[in-house]
N, CA, C and O atoms as CSV, one atom per row, in Angstrom:
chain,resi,resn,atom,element,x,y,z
A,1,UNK,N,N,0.835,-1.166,0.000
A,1,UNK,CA,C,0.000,0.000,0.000
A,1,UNK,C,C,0.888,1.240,0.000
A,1,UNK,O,O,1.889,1.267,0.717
A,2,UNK,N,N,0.554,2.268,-0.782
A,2,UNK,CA,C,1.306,3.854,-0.814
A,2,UNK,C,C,1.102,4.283,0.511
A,2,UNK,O,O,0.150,3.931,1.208
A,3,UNK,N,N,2.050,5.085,0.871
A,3,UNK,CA,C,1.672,6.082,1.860
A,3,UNK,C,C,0.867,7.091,2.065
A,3,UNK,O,O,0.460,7.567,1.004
A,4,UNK,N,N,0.517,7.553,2.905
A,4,UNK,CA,C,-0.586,8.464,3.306
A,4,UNK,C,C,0.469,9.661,3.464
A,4,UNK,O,O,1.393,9.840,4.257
A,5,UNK,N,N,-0.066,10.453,2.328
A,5,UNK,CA,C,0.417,11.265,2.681
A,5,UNK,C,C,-0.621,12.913,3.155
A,5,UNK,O,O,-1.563,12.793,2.371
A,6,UNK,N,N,-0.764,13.617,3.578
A,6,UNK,CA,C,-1.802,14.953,3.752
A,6,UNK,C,C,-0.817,16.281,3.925
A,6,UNK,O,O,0.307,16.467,4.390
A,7,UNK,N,N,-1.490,16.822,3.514
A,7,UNK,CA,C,-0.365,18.490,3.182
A,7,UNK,C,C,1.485,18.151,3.465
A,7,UNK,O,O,2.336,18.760,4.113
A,8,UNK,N,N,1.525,17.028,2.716
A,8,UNK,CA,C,3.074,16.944,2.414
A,8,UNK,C,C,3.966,15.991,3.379
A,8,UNK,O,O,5.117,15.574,3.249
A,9,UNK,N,N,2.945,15.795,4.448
A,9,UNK,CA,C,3.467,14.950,5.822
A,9,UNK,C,C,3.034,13.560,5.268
A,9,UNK,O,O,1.971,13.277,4.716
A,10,UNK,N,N,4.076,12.775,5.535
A,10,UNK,CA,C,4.126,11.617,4.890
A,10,UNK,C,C,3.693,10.340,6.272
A,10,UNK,O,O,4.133,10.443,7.417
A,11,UNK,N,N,2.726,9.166,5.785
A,11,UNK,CA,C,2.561,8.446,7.180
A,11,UNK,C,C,2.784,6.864,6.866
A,11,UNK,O,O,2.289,6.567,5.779
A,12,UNK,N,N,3.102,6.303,7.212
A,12,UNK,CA,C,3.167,5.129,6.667
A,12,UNK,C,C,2.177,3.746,7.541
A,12,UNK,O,O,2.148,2.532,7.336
A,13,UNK,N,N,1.605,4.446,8.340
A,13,UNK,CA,C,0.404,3.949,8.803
A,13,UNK,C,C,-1.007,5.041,8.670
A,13,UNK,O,O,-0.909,6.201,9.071
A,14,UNK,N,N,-2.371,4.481,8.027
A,14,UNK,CA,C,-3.029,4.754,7.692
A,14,UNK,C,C,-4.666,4.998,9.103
A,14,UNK,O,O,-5.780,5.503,9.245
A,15,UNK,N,N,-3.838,4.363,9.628
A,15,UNK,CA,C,-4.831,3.981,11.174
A,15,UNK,C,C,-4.597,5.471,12.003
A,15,UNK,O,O,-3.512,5.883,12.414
A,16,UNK,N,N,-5.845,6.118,12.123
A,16,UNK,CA,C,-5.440,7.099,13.636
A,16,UNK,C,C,-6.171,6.613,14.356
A,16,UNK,O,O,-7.101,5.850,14.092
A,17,UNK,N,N,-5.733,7.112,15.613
A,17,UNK,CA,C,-6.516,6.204,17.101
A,17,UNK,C,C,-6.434,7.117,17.718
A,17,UNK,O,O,-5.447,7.849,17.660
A,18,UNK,N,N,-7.682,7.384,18.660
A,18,UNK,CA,C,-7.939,8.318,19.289
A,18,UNK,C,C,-8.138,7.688,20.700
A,18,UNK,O,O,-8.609,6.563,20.866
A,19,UNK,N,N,-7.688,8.619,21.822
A,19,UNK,CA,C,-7.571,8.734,22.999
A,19,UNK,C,C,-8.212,8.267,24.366
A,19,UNK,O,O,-7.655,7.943,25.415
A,20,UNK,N,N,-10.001,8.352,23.927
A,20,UNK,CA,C,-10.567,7.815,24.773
A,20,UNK,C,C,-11.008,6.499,24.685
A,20,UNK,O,O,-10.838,5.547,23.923
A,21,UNK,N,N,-11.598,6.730,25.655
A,21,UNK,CA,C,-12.427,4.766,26.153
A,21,UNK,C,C,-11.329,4.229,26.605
A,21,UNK,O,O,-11.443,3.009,26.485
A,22,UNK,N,N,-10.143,4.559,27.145
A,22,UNK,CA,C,-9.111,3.460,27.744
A,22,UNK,C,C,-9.631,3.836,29.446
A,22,UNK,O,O,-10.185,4.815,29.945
A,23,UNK,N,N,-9.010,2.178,30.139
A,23,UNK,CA,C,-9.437,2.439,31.605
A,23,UNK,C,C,-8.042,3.189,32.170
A,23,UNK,O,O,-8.160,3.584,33.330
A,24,UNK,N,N,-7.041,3.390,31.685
A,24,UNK,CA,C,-5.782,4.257,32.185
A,24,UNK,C,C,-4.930,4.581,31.053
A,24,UNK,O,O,-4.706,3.884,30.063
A,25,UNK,N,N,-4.493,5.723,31.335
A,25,UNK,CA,C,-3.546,6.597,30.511
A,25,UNK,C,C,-1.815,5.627,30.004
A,25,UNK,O,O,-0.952,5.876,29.162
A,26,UNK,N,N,-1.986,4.532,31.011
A,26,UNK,CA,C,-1.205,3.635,30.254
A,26,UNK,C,C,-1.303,2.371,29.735
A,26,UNK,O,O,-0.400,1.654,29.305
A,27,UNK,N,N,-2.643,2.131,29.824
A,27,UNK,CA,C,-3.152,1.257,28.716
A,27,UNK,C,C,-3.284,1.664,27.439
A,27,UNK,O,O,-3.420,0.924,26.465
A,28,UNK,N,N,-3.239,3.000,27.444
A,28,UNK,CA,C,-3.826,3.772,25.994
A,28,UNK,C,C,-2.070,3.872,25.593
A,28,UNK,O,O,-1.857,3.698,24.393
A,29,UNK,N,N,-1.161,4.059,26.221
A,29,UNK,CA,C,0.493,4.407,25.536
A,29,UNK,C,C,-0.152,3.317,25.443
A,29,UNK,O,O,-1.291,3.380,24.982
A,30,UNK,N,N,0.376,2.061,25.840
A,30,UNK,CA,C,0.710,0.531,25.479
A,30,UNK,C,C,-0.218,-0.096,24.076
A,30,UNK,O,O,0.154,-1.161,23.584
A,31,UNK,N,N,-1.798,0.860,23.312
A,31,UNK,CA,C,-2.209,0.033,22.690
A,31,UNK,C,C,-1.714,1.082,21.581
A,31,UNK,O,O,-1.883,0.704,20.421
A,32,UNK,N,N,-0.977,2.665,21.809
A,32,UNK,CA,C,-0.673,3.352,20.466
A,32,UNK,C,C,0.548,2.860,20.380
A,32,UNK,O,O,1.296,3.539,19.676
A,33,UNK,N,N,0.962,2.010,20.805
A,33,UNK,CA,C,2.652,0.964,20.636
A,33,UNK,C,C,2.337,0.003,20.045
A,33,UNK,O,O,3.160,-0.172,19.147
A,34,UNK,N,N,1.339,-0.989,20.038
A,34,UNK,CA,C,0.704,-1.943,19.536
A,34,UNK,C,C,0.079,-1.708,18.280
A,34,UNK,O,O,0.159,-2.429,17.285
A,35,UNK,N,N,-0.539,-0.662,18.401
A,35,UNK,CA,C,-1.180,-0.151,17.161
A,35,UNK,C,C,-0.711,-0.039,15.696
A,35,UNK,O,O,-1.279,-0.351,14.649
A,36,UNK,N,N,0.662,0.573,15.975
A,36,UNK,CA,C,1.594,1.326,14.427
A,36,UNK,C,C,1.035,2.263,14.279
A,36,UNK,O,O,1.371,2.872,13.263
A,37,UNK,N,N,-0.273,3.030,15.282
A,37,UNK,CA,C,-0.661,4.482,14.268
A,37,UNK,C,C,0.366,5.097,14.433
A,37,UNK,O,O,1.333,4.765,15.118
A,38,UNK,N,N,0.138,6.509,13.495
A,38,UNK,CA,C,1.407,7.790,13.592
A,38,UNK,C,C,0.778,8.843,14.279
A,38,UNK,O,O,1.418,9.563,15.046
A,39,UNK,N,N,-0.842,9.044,13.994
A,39,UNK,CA,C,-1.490,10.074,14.240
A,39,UNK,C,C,-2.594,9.736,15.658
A,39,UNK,O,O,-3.168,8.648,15.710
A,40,UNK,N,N,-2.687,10.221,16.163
A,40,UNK,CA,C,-3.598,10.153,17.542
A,40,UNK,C,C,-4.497,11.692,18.145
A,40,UNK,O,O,-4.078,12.792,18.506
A,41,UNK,N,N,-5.521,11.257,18.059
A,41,UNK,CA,C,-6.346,12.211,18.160
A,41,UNK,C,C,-6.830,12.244,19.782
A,41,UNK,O,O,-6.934,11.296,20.561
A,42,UNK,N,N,-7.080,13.642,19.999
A,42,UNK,CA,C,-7.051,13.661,21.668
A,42,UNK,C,C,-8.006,14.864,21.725
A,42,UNK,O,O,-7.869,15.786,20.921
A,43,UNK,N,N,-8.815,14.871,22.509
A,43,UNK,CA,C,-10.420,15.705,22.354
A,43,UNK,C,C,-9.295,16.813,23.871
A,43,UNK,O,O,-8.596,16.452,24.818
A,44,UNK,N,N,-9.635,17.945,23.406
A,44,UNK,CA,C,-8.708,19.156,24.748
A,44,UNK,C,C,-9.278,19.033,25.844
A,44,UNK,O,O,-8.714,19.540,26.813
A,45,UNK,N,N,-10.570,18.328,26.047
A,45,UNK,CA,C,-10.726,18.434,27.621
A,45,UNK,C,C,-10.362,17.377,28.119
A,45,UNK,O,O,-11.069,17.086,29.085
A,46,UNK,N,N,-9.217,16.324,27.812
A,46,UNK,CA,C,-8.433,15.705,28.053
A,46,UNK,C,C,-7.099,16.261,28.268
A,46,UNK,O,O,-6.236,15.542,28.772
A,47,UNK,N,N,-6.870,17.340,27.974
A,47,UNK,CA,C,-5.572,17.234,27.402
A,47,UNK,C,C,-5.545,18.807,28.985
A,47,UNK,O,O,-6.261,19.788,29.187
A,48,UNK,N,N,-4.502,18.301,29.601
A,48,UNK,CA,C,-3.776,20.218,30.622
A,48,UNK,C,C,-3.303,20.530,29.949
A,48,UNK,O,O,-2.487,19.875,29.301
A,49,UNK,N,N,-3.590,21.667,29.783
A,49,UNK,CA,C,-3.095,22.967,28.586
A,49,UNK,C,C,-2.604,23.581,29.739
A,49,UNK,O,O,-1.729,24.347,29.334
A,50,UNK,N,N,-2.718,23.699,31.440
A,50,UNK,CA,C,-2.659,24.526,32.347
A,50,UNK,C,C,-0.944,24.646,32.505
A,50,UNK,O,O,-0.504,25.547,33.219
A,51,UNK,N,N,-0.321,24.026,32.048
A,51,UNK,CA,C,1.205,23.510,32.264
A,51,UNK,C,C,1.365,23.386,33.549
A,51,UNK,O,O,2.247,24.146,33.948
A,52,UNK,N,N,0.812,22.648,34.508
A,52,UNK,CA,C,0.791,22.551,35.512
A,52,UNK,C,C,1.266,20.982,35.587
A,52,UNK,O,O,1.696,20.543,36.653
A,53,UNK,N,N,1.179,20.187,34.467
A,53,UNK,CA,C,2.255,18.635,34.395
A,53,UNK,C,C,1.607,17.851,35.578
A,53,UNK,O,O,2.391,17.543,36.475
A,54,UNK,N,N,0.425,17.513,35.714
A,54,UNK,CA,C,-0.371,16.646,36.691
A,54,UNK,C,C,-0.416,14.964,35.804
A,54,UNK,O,O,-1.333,14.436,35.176
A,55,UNK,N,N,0.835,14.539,36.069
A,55,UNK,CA,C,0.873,12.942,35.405
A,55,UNK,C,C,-0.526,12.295,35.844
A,55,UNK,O,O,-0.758,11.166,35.412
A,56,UNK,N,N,-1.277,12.781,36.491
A,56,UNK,CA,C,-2.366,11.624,36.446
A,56,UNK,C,C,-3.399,12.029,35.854
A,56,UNK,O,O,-4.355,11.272,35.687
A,57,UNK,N,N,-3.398,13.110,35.490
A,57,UNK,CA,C,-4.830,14.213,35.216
A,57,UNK,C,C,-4.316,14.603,33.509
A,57,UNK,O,O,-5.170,14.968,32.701
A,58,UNK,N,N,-2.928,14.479,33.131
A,58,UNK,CA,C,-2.591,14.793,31.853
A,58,UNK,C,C,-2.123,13.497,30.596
A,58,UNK,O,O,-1.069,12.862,30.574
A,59,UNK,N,N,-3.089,13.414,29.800
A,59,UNK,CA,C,-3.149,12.546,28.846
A,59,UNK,C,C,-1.622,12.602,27.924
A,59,UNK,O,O,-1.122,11.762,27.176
A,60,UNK,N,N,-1.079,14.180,28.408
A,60,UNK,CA,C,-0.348,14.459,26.826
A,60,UNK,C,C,1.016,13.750,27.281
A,60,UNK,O,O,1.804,13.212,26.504
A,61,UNK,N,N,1.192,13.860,28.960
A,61,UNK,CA,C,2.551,12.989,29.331
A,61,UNK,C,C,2.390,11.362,28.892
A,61,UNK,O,O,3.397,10.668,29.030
A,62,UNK,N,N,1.309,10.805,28.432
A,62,UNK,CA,C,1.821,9.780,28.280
A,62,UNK,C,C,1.596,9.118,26.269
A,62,UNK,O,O,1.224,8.018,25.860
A,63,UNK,N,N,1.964,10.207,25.600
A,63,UNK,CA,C,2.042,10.375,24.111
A,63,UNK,C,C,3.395,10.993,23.457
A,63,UNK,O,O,3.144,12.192,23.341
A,64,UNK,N,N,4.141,10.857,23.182
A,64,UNK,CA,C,5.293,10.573,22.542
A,64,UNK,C,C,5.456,11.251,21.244
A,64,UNK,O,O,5.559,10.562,20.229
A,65,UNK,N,N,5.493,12.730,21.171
A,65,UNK,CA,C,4.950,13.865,19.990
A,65,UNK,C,C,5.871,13.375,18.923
A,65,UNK,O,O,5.405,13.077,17.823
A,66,UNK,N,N,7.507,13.243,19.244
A,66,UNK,CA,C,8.127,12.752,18.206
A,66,UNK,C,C,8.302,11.636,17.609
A,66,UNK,O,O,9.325,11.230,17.056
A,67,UNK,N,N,6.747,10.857,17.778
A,67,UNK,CA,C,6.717,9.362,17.566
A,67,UNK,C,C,4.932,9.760,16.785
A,67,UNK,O,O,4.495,9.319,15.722
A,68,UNK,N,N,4.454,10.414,17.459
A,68,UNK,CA,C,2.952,10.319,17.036
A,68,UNK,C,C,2.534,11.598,16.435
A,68,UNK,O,O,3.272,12.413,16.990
A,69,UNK,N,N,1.444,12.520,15.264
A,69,UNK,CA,C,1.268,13.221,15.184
A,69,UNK,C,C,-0.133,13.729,16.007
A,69,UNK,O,O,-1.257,13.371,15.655
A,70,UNK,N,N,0.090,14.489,16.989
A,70,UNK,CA,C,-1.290,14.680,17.586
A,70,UNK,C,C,-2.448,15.533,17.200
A,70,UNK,O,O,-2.334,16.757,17.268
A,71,UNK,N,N,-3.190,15.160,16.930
A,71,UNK,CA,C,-4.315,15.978,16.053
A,71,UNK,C,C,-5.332,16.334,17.336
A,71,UNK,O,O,-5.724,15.299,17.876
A,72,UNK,N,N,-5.721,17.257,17.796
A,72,UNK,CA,C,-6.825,17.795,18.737
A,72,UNK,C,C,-7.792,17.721,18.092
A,72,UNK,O,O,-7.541,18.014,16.923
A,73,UNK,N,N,-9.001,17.422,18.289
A,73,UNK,CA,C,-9.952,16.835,18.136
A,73,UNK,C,C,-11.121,18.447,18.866
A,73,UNK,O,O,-10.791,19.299,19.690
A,74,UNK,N,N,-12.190,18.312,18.264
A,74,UNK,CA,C,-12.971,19.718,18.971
A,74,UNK,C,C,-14.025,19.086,19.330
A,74,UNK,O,O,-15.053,19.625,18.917
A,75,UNK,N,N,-14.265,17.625,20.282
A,75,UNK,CA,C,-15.269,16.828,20.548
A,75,UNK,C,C,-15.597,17.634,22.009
A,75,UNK,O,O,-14.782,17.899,22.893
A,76,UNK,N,N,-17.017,17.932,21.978
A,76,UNK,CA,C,-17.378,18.834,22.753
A,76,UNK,C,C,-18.304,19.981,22.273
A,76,UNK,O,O,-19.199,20.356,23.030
A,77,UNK,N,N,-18.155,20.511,21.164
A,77,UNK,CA,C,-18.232,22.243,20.551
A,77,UNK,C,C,-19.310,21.607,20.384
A,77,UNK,O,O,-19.365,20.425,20.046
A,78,UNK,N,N,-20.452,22.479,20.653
A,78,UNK,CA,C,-21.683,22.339,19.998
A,78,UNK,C,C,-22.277,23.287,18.662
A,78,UNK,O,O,-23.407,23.194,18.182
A,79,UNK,N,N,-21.288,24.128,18.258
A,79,UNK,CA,C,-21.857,24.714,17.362
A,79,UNK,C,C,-19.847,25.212,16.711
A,79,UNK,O,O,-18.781,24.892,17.238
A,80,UNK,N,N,-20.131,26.145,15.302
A,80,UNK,CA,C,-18.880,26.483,14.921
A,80,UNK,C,C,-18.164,27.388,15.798
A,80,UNK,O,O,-16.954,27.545,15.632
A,81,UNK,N,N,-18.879,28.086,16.845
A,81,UNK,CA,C,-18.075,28.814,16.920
A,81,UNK,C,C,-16.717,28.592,18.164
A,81,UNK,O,O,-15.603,29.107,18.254
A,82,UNK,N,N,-17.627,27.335,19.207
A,82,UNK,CA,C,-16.917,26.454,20.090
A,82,UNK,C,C,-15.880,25.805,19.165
A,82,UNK,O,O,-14.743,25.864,19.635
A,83,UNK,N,N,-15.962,25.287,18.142
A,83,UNK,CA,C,-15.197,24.586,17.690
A,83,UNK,C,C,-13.808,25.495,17.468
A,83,UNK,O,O,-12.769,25.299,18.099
A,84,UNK,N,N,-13.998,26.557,16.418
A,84,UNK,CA,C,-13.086,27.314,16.261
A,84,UNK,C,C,-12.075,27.957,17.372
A,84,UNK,O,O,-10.978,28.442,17.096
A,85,UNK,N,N,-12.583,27.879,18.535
A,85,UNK,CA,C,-12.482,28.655,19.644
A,85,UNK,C,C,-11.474,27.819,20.545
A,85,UNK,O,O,-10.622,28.220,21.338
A,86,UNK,N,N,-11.863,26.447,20.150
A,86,UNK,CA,C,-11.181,25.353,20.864
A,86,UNK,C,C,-9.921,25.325,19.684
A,86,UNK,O,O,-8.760,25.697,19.852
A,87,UNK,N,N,-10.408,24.879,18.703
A,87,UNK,CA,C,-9.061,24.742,17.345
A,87,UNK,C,C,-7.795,26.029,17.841
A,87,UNK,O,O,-6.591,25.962,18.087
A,88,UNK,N,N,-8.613,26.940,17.824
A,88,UNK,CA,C,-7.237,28.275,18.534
A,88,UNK,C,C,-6.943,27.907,19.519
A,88,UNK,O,O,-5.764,28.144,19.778
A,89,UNK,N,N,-7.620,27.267,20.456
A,89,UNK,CA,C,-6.766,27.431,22.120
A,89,UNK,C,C,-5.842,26.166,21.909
A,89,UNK,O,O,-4.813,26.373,22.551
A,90,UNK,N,N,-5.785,24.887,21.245
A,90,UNK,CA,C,-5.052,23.978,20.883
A,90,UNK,C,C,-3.816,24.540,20.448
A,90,UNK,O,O,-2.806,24.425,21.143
A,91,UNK,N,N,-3.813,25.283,19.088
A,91,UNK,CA,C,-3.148,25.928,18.269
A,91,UNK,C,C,-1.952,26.908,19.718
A,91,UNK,O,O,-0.728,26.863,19.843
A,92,UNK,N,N,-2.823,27.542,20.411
A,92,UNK,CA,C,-1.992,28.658,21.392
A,92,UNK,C,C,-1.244,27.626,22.237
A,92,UNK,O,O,-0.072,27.676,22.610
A,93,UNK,N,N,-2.026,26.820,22.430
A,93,UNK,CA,C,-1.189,25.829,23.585
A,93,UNK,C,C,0.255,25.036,22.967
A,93,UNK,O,O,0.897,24.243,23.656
A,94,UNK,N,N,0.569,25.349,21.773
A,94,UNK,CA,C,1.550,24.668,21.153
A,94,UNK,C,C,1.286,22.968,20.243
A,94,UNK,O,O,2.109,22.233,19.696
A,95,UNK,N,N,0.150,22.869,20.373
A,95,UNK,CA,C,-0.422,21.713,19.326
A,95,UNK,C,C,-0.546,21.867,18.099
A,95,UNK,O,O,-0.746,22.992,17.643
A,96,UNK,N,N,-0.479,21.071,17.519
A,96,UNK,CA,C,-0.413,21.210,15.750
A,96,UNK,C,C,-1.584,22.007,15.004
A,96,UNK,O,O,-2.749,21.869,15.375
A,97,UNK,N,N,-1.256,22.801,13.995
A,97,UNK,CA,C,-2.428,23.372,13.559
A,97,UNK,C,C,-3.080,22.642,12.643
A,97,UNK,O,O,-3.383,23.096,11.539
A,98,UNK,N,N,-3.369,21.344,13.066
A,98,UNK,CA,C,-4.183,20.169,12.252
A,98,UNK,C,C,-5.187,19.861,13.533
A,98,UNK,O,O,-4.948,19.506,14.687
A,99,UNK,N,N,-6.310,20.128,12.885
A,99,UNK,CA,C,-7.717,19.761,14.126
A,99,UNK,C,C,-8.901,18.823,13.183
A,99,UNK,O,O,-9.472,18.925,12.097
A,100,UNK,N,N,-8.863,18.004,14.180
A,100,UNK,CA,C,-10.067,17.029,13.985
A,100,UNK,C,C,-10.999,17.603,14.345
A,100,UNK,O,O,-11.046,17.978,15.516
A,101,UNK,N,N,-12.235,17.906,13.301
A,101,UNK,CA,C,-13.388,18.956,13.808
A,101,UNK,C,C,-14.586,17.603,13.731
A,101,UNK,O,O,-14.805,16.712,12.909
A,102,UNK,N,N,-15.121,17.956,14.898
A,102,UNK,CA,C,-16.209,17.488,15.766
A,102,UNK,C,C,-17.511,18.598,16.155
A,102,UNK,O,O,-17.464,19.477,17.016
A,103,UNK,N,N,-18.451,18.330,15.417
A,103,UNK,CA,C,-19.187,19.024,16.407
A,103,UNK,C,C,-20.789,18.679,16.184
A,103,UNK,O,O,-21.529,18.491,15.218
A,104,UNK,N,N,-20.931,18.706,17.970
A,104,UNK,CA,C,-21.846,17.705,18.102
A,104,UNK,C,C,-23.107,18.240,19.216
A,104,UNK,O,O,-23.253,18.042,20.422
A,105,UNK,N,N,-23.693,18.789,18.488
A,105,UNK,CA,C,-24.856,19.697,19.919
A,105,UNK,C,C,-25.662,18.919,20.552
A,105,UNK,O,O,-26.040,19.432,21.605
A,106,UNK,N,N,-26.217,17.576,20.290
A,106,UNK,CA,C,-26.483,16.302,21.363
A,106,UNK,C,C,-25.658,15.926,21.717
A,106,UNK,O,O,-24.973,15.380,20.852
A,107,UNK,N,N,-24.997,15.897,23.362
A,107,UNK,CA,C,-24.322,15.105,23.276
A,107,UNK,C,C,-24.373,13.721,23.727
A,107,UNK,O,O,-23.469,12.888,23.658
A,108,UNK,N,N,-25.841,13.552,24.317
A,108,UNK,CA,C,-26.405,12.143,24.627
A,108,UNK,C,C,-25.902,11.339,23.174
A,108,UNK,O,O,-24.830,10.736,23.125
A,109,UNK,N,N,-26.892,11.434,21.958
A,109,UNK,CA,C,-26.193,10.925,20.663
A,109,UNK,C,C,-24.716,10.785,20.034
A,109,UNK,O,O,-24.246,9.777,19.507
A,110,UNK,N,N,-24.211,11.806,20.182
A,110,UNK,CA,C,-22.918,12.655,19.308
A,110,UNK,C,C,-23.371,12.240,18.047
A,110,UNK,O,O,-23.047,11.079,17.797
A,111,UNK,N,N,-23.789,12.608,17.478
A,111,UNK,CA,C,-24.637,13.005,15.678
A,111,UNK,C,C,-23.878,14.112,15.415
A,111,UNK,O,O,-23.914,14.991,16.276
A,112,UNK,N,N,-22.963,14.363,14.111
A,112,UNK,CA,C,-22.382,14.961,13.666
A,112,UNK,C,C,-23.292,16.394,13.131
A,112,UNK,O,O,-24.239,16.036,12.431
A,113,UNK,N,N,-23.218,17.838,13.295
A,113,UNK,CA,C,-24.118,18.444,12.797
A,113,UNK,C,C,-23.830,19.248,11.495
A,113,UNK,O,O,-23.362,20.380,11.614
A,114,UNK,N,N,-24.022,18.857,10.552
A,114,UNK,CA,C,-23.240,19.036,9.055
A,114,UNK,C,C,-23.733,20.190,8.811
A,114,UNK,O,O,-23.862,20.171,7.587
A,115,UNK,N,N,-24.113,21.238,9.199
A,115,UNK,CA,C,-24.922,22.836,8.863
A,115,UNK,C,C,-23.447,23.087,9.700
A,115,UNK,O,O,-22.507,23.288,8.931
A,116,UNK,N,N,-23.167,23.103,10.881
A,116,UNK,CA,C,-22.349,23.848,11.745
A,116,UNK,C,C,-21.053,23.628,11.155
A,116,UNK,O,O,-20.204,24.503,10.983
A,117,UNK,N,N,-20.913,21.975,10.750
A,117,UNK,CA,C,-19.334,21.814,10.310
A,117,UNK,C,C,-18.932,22.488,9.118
A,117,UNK,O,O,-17.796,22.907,8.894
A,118,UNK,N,N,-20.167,22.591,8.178
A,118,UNK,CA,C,-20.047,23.512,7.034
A,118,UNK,C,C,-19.153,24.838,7.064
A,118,UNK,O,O,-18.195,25.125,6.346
A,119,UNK,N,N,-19.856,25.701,8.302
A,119,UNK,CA,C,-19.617,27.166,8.636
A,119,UNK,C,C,-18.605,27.177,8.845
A,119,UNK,O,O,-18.052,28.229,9.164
């Protein structure tokens, strides 16, 4: 199979895996080791942006930036303008300016809302 490549960044695994549903922050390293993804997606209200480095409370100590590309995820935003709002505070916090846009105004469902993702 070719590589994946997206705005010039080259991947040679095609799989991203995202962050939640693990029962600990090191079950989740141990299955993006298992995995081969490159890219890992991580929703920010996971993620201390506070730089306050709380190993038990911070997802990002146990992800490996020069091993994985981390894509922030805007799971949460219920409309565009949360989303955007979150995409910048990712962006300020020193995360990649590549965002997985999410947005989901049930969040009992999470139903994608394709009017908002449009905007």
């Amino acid at each position: 199979m070719s590589p994946l490549v997206i705005a010039g960044r080259t991947f040679r695994s095609r799989l991203m895996l995202g962050t939640g549903k693990f029962p600990s922050n090191e079950s989740m390293r141990d299955a993006l080791d298992a995995s081969g993804a490159e890219i890992v997606t991580v929703a920010l209200r996971r993620a201390d942006l506070s730089g306050n480095h709380d190993p038990y409370a911070n997802i990002l100590e146990f992800i490996d930036p020069s091993r994985y590309l981390l894509l922030p995820n805007t799971s949460g935003a219920m409309n565009a303008e949360e989303a955007v709002r979150l995409a910048r505070l990712a962006a300020a916090a020193g995360l990649p300016k590549w965002v997985k846009l999410e947005i989901h105004p049930d969040p009992t469902w999470l139903l994608p809302d394709p009017i908002e993702t449009l905007k």
